[in-house]
N, C-alpha and C positions, 0 to 999 in steps of 0.2 A: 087446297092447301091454305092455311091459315096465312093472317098477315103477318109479315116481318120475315118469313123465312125466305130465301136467296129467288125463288122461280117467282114468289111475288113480287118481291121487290124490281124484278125486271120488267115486270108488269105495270109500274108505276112513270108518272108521266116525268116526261123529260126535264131537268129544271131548266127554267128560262123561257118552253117554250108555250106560246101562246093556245090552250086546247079552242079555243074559240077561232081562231085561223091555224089548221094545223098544216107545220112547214115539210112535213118526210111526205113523203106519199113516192108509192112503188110503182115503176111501169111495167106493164105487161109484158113477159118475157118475147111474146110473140112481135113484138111494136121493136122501132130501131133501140137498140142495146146505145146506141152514141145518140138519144132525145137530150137537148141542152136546158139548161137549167133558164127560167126565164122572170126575170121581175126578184123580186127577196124572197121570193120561196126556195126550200130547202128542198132540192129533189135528188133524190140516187135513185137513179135506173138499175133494175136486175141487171145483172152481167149479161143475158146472152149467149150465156159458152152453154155447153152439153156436157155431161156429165158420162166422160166415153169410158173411163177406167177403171176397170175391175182390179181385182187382187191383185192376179195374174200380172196383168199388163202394168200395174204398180210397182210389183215388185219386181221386175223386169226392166221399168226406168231407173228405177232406184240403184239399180245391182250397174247398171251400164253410167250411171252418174261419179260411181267411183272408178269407173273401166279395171275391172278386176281386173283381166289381162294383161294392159297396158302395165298398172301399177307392182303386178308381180313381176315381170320382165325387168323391174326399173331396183325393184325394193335391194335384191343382192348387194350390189354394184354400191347403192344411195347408203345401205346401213355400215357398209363395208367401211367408206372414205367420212361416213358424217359421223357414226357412232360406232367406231370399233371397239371391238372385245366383247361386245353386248351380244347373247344370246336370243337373234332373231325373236324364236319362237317364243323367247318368255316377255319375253318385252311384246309381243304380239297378244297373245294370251293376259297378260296383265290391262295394257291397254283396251283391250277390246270390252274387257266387264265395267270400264268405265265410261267408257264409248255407250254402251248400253243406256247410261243414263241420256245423254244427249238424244239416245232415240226414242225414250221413253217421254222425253220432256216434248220433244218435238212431234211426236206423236199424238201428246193427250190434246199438246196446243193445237194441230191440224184437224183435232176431233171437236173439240171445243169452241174453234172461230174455222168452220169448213170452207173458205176464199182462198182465191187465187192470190198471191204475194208474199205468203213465208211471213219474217218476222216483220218485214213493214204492216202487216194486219195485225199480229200479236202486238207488238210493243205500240203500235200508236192507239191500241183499245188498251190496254192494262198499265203501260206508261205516261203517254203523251204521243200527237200525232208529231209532233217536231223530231222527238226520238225516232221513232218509228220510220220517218220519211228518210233520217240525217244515214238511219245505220242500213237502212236496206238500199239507199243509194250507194254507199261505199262497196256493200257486195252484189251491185247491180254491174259496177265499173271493173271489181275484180272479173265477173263473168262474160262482160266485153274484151277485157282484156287478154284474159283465159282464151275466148273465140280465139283473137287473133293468132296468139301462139301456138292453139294446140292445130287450128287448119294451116298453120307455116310447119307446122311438125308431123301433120297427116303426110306431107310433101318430102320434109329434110329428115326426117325421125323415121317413119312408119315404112313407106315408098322406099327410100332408100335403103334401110335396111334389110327387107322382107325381101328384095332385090339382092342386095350384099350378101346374104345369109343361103338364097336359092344359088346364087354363082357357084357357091366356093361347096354346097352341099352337091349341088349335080353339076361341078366340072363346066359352068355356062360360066366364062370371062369375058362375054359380050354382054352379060347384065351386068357387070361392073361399070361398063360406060354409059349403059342407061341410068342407073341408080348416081353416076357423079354427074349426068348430064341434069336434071331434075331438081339438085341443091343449086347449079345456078338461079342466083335472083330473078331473072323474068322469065324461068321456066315455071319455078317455084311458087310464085306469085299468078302466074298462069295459070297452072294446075290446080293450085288453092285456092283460086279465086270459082271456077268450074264445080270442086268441092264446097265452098258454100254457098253457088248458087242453086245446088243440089238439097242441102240444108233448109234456104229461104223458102222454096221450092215446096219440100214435104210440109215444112211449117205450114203457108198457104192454104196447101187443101184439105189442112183441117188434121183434128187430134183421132178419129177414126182411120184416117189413110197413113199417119203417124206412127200409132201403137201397132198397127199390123206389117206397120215395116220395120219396127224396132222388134217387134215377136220373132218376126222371119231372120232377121241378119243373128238376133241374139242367138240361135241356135247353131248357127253357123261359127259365130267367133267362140263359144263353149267348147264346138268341135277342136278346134284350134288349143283349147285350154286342156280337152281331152288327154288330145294327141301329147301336148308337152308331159303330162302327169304318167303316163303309159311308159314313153322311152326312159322318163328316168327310171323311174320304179325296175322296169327291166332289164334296165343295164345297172352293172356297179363303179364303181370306184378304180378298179383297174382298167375297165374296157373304159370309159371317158378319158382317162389318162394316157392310151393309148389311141384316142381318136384327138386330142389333141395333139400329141406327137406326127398324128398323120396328115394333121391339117397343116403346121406348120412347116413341112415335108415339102407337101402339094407346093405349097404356096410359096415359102421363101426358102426351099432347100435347108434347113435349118433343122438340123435332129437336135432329141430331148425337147424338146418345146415345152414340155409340159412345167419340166423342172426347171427350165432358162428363163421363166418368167416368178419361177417364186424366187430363182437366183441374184435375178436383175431386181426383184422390191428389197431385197436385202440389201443390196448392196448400193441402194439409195438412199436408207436409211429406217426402211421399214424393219418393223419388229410385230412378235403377237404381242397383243394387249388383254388384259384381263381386266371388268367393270367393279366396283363396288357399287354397293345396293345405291346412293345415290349417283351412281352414272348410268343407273338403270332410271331412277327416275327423270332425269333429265332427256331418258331416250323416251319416253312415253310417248312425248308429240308423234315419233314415228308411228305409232299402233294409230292413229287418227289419222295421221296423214294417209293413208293404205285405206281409209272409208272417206276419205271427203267425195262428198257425192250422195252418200247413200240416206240421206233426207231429204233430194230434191224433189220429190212426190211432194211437198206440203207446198210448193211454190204454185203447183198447177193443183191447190184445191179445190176449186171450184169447179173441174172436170175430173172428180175423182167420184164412184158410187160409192154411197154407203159411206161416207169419209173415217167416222169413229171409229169403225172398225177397219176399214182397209188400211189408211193411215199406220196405225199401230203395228198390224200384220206384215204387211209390206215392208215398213223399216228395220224393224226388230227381224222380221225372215228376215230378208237379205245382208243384215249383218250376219246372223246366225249363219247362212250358208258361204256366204263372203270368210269369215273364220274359217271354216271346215276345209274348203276349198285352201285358202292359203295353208294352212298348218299343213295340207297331205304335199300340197306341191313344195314348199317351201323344206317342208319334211324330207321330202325323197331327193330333192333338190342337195342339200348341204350332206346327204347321204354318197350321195351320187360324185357333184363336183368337188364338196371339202369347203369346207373353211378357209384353210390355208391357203388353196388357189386361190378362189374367190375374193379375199380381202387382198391379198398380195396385190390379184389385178386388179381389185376397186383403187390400188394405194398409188398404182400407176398410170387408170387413168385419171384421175384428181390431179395429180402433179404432170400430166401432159406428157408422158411417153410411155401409154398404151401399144403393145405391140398386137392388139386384135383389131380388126379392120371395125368393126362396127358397135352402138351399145346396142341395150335391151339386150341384156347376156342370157337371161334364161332361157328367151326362146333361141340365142344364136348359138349358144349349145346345147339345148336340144336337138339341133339340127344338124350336127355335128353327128347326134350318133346315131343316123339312119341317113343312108342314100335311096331311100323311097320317094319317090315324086310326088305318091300323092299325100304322102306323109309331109311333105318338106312342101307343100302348096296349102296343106291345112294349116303348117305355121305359120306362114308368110302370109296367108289370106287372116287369121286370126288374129296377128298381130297388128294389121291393117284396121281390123274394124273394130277391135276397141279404141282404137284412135277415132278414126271416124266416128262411130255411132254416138262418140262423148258429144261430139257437136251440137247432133241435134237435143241431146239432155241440155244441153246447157244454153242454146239456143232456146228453147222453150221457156224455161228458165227465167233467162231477159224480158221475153217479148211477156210473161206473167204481170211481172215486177212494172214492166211499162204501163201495161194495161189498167192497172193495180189502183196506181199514181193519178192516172186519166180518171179514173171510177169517182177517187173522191177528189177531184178537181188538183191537183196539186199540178198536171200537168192538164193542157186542154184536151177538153171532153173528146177531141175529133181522134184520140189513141186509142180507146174505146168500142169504137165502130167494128163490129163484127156480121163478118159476111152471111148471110140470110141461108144458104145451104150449106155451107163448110161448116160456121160457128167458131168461125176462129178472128182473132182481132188482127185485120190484115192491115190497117194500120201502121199498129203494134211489129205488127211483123217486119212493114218496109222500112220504118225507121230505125230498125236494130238492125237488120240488115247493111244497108246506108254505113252507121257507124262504124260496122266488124270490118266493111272493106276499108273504110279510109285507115281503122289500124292497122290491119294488115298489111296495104301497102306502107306505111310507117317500118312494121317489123323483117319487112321483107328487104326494103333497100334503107331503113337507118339501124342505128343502136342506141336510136334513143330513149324507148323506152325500160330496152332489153337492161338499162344501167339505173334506172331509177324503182323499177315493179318490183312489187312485194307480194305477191297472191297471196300468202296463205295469211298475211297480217289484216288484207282489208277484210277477208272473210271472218276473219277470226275473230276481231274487234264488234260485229255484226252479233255474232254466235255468243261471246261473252254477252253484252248487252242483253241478248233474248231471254241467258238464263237467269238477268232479275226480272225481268217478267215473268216466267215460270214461278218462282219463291213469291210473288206477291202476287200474282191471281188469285189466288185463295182466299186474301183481305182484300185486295182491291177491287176483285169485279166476284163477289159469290155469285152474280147470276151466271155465271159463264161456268163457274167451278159445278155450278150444280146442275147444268145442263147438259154438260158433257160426259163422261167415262164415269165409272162410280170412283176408279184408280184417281180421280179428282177431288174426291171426298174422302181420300181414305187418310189417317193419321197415323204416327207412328209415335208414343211418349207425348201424345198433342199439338206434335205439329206432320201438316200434310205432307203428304207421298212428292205430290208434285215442288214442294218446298225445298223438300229432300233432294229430290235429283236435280233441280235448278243450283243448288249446292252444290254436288258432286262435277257438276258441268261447271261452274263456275270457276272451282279450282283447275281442272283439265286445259281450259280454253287460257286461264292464266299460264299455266303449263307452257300453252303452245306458243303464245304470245311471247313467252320468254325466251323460248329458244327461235323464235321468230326473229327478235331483236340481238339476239347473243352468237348464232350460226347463219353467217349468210349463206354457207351450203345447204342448207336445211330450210328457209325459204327462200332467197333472194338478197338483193341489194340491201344494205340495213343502214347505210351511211348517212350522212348531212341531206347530200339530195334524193334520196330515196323517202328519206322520214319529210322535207319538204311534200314532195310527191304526193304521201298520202295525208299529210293535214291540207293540202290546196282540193284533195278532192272534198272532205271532208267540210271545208270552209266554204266551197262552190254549194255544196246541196244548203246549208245552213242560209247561202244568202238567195239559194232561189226561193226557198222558202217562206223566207221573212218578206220577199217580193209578192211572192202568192199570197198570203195571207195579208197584206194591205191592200192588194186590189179584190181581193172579195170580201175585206171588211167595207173597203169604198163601197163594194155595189153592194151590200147588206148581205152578203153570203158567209158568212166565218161555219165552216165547217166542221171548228175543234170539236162541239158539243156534240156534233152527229157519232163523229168518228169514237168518242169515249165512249157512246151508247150504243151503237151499229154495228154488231159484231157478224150475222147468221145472214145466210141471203136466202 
């Protein structure tokens, strides 16, 4: 290839660095993955990890990172009370082709720099490593903090429910006291804690003993997805409304149930609502919110085969099946229970006098319209383990992101260290670990975070950021553009494909950002101290940063140069 074009130019020497002492030099993947850097030479060591994931198993993290299950169970209920009047399915449907670009971006980027860390490897090679370090800390802490809520909610949410839902389906009011016995605090914290020692646990012994436990339970909690898609389809609109009449019978002696609850939204003040096209656009976050997740494959690059292509396939598939999936359930769903119902009772439990015993409504009426056990055990067990299994995605996740940091010195080398038969950074591992339980006990016996966390803003602010790294990889690093996907070289009117969708993504992630800050239903806390919250995390990585990078300018190590050039391992 001739000089000046994009693959030579990568070829060309580093500026600054001396070829007569040269400072990168590789170690042996076979040698310790955590060998420390010694004297002013520049060293990065191979990672170490193995490359365990196929398509399959890609797309299978991917699909369980959004916990399809978990987030259809929730969507009804969340679109009902946050965006009423809006038509689920279009609002789903619209979002999703936009959504698309974020997978497309995130795709070409995990084919084009194939490492372990998501966009702290993107943006600190096409931005700046400061960038790069500042915004994947932010949704390193979202994911810590995620841990701790979502294992307190394996417990109060999952447990409980799937417990609540089995009682009142097979006539057992002895698992009503197990299911209220388990939201206590130090049962809760017990159990949860047992649940992520199970997590640290699979982490541990490696991404091979991993993927074959996330293959095996995935099948299992689908079942569960099965089941829910089946009863409604075959039942209709009278016989639900008649199995709610009979529920509320069983349970509080109280006939009509079904119509006493669209009685009681009325006569609090609810009404139907009808959207205009922009109160659709302002529902769009919803359609993302319903896939967050379904790009955590580019975090664990560096154990992904084949990344260019799997990367791409795996995210784009599991949205594409994640879509189909929700529109038939969500489909037969709003066929099945109604609108009317459904928002009436999303209206009343938002304003706190819910007369249903439990959330997660799709799968608890589902259950409602079958007294099969082992129909009403594949709910209960499926809604269970899209809870759980999100763990270990997100778990994974972290200990990446950790690992990531330690590679190019930002944290010390010794996070790094990956076990010689497993091939996993068990480091990495204990000190994510370490940190999910101290929050947890936090979430379990205070409210103190519960009143300040934002998840979907610290993620979000992360994902905006990537996508001007997407839009300028194409002038800022052509070696990268030209090493990767052809989809990386392609133009459209003259400017590139991936320019384009870092576009498209840009607006979206502003989107969500906005109704981030504008609907606290819709993410979280949004006030004085919550927006505190997330500039002190954002200031914390800023100042470890400017700490690392003095003490290895001291000992002659500045590793911005490496990181702007060192993209492929």
């Amino acid at each position: 290839m001739p000089d000046g074009t994009p693959r030579a130019a990568a070829r060309q020497p580093l500026a600054g660095v001396d070829r007569a002492r040269p400072r990168l030099h590789l170690v042996p993947s076979t040698a310790d993955a955590a060998t420390h850097l010694r004297g002013p030479s520049l060293a990065r060591p191979v990672s170490g990890l193995r490359r365990e994931f196929g398509l399959w198993d890609t797309f299978v993290f991917n699909t369980l990172g959004y916990a399809l299950g978990l987030v259809l169970a929730m969507t009804p209920f969340f679109a009902g009370s946050v965006f009423p009047g809006r038509n689920v399915l279009v609002v789903l449907t619209i979002g999703t082709v936009l959504t698309v670009f974020n997978g497309l971006v995130y795709g070409s980027l995990a084919g084009a720099m194939p490492r372990s860390g998501g966009e702290y490897v993107y943006n600190s090679r096409v931005l700046h490593p400061a960038v790069g370090f500042v915004t994947n800390w932010g949704l390193t802490w979202s994911q810590l903090l995620g841990l701790a809520i979502y294992t307190q909610w394996c417990v109060t949410h999952a447990v409980s429910v799937a417990l609540g839902t089995m009682a009142y389906a097979l006539d057992r009011p002895d698992l009503l006291g197990l299911a209220a016995w388990v939201e206590r605090p130090w049962a809760t914290f017990a159990v949860a804690t047992a649940l992520l020692g199970s997590v640290v646990a699979a982490q541990a012994a490696g991404m091979r003993f991993l993927r074959r436990l996330l293959n095996s339970f995935f099948i299992l909690a689908m079942a569960g997805f099965v089941t829910i898609l089946v009863l409604l389809v075959t039942n209709d609109h009278a016989s639900f409304a008649r199995a709610v009449d009979d529920f509320f019978w069983r349970t509080q002696g109280t006939p009509g149930g079904y119509q006493a609850v669209i009685d009681a939204a009325r006569a609090s003040g609810w009404g139907t609502q009808s959207a205009s096209w922009t109160g659709y656009l302002i529902a769009l976050p919803l359609a993302y919110w319903m896939f967050i997740g379904f790009t955590y494959s580019v975090y664990i690059g560096g154990e992904v085969r084949d990344p260019d292509r799997t990367q791409r396939w795996a995210i784009l598939g599991s949205l594409a099946v994640g879509y189909v999936l929700y529109m038939a359930v969500l489909g037969a769903y709003y066929h099945t229970v109604g609108s009317t119902f459904n928002d009436a009772a999303a209206y009343l439990e938002s304003s706190g006098r819910s007369p249903l015993p439990v959330s997660g409504v799709v799968n608890f009426f589902a259950g409602l319209l079958t007294r099969n056990v082992v129909l009403t055990l594949l709910i209960g067990a499926g809604f269970f383990l899209w809870h759980y299994l999100l763990l270990f995605v997100m778990f994974a996740v972290v200990v990446r992101n950790i690992f990531a940091w330690g590679l190019d010195e930002v944290l010390p080398r010794a996070v790094t260290r990956v076990g010689r038969r497993t091939r996993t950074p068990w480091v990495a591992t204990m000190v994510a670990g370490a940190t999910v339980l101290g929050l947890l006990a936090l979430f379990c016996f205070t409210t103190l975070f519960t009143e300040v966390f934002n998840y979907i803003v610290l993620f979000s602010i992360a994902f905006w950021v990537t996508s001007f790294a997407a839009m300028l990889l194409p002038y800022r690093r052509p070696d990268l553009a030209a090493s990767g996907h052809p989809l990386l070289a392609r133009r459209v009117l003259g400017v590139p494909v991936l320019t384009i969708g870092g576009l498209v993504n840009l607006v979206l992630f502003s989107l969500i950002l906005y109704a981030s800050f504008t609907l606290p239903a819709f993410s979280g806390p949004t006030g004085l101290r919550a927006t505190v919250f997330v500039a002190a995390i954002y200031l914390s990585a800023v100042a470890l940063y400017l700490v690392v990078r003095a003490y290895r300018r001291h000992h002659r190590r500045d590793l911005a140069p490496l990181l702007r050039y060192l993209s492929r391992e």
